[in-house]
C-alpha positions as CSV (number, residue, x, y, z in Angstrom):
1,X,0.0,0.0,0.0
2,X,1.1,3.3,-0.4
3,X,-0.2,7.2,0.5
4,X,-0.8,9.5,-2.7
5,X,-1.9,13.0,-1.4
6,X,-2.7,11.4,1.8
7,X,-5.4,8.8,0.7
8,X,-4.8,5.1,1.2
9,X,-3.9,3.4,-2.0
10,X,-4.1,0.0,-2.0
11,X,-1.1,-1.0,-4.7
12,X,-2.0,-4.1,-7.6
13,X,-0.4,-7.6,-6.4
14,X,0.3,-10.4,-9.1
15,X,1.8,-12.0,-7.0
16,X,0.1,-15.6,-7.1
17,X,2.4,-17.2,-4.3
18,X,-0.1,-19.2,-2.3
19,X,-3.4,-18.3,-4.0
20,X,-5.5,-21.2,-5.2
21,X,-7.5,-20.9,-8.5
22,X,-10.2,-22.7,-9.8
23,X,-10.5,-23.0,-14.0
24,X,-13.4,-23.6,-15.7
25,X,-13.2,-24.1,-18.9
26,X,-16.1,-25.0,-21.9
27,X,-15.6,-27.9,-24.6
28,X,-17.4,-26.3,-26.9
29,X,-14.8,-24.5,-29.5
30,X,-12.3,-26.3,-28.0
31,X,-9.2,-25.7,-29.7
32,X,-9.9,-22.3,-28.9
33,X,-10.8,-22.6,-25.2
34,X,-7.5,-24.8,-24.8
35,X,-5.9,-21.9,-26.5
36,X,-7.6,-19.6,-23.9
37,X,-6.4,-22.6,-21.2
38,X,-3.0,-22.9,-22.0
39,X,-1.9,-19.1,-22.2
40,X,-3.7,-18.9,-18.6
41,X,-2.3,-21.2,-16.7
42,X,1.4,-20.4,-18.4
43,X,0.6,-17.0,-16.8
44,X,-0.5,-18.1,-13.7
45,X,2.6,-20.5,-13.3
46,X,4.6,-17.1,-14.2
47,X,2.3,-15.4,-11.4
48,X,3.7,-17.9,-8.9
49,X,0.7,-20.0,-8.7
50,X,1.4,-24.0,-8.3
51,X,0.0,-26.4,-10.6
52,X,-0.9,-28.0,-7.3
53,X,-3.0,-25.2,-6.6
54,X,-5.0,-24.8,-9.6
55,X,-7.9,-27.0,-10.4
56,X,-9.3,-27.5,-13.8
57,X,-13.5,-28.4,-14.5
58,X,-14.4,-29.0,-18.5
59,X,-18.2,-28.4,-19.1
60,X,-19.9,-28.8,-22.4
61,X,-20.9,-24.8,-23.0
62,X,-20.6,-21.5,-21.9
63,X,-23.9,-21.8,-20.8
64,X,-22.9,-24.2,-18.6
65,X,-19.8,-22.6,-17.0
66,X,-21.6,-20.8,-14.2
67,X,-23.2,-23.5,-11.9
68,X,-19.6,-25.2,-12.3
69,X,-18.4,-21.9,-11.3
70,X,-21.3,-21.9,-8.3
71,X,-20.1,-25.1,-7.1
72,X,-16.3,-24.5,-6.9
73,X,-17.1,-21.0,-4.9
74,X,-19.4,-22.9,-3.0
75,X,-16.3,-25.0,-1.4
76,X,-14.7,-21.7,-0.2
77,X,-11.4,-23.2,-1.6
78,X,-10.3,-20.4,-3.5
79,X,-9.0,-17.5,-3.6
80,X,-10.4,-16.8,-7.4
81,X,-11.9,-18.4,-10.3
82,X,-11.4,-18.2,-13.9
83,X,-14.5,-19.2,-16.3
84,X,-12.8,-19.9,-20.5
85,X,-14.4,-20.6,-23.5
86,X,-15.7,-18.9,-26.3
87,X,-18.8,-18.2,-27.8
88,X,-19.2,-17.6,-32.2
89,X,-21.7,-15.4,-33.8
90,X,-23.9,-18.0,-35.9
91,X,-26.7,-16.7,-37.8
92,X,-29.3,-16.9,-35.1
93,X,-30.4,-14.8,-32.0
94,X,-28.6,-18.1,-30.0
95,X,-25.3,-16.5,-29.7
96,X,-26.4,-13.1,-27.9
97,X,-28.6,-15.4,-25.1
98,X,-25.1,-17.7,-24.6
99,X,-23.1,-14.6,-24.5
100,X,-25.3,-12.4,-22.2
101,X,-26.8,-15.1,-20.1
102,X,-23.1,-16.7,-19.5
103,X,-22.1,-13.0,-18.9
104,X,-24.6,-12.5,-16.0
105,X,-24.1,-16.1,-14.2
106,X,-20.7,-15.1,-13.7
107,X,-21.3,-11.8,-11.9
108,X,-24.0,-13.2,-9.9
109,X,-21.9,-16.3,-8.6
110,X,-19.1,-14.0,-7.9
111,X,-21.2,-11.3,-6.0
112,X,-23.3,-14.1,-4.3
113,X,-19.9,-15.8,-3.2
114,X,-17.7,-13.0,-2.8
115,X,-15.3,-14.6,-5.2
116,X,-13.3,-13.0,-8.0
117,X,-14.2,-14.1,-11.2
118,X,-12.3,-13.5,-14.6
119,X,-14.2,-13.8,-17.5
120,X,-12.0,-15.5,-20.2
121,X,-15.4,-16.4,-22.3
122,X,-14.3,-14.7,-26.0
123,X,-17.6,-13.6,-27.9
124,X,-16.6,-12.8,-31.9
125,X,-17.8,-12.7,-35.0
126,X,-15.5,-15.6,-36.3
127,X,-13.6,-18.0,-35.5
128,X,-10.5,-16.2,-36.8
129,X,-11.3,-13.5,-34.0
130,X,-11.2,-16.1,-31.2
131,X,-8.1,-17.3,-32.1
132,X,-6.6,-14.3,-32.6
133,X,-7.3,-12.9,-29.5
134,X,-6.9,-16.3,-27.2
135,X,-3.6,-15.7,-26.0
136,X,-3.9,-12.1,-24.9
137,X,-7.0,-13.1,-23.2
138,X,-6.3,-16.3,-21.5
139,X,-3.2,-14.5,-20.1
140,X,-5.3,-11.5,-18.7
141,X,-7.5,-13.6,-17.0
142,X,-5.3,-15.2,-14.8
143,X,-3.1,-11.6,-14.0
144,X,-7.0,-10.6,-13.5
145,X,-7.6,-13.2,-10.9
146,X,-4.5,-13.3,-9.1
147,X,-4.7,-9.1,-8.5
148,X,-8.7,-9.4,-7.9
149,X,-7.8,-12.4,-5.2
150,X,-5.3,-10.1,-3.3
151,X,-7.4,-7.2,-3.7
152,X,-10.1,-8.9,-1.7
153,X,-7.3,-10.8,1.4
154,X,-6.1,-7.0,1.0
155,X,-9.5,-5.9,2.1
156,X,-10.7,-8.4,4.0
157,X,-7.6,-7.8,6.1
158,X,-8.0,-4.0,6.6
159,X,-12.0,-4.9,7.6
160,X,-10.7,-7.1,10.3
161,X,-8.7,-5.0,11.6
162,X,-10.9,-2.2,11.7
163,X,-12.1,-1.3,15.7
164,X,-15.7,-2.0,15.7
């Protein structure tokens, strides 16, 4: 932490030492989800994050990445979760339901938890777009899960700590 103009500022941390992360990850466009999957959890590792300490689900969609999601926060085993996959335009309305409804499961599970959650699910046009951009994004979800996951031991901290 550090003062700026005397206010508290609470500093970013990707530091991943001793965090433990739960993955979920959809089958559906899977060589682009394993894309997503593989430049995550080489980031994490980077972050300082064990293999040990990461735990991988596989569901079929992105629809049904969210009560996976529900269940892992449910254990109160970690410290963040990450949610992958990645979700083509077709030709029908389908794709905005899958991408809006995925969307909102993961804020509600995380606000209902008081869990991080990085949203990793890729919605495009293409499937060039997906792959283009599953690197970069698998990555950013895990430096976005490890900072979210100290953020909130960071706060939780300074709460207890606070006279009552």
């Amino acid at each position: 932490m550090s003062h700026y103009d005397n206010i508290l500022e609470i500093d970013s941390n990707l530091d991943g030492s001793g965090l433990c992360i739960g993955i979920v990850m959809s089958r559906f466009n899977l060589d682009v989800s394993e894309g997503l999957l593989g430049a995550c959890t080489a980031e994490l590792t980077q972050l300082g994050v064990l293999d040990a300490d990461i735990v991988l689900v596989t569901v079929p969609g992105a629809l049904e990445i969210p009560i996976a999601l529900q269940k892992l926060a449910a254990s109160d085993r970690f410290d963040a979760l990450i949610a992958l996959g990645a979700v083509v335009r077709g030709e029908t309305y389908h794709f905005e339901v899958v991408a809006n409804e995925s969307a909102r499961g993961l804020v509600t599970v995380g606000l209902e938890y008081n869990v991080p959650i990085a949203n990793g699910i890729l919605t495009t046009d293409d499937e060039d777009q997906a792959t283009a951009r599953m690197a970069e994004k698998g990555a950013e979800t895990a430096r976005v899960a490890v900072e979210m996951a100290n953020l909130v031991l960071t706060l939780d901290e300074m709460d207890q700590s606070t006279p009552t």
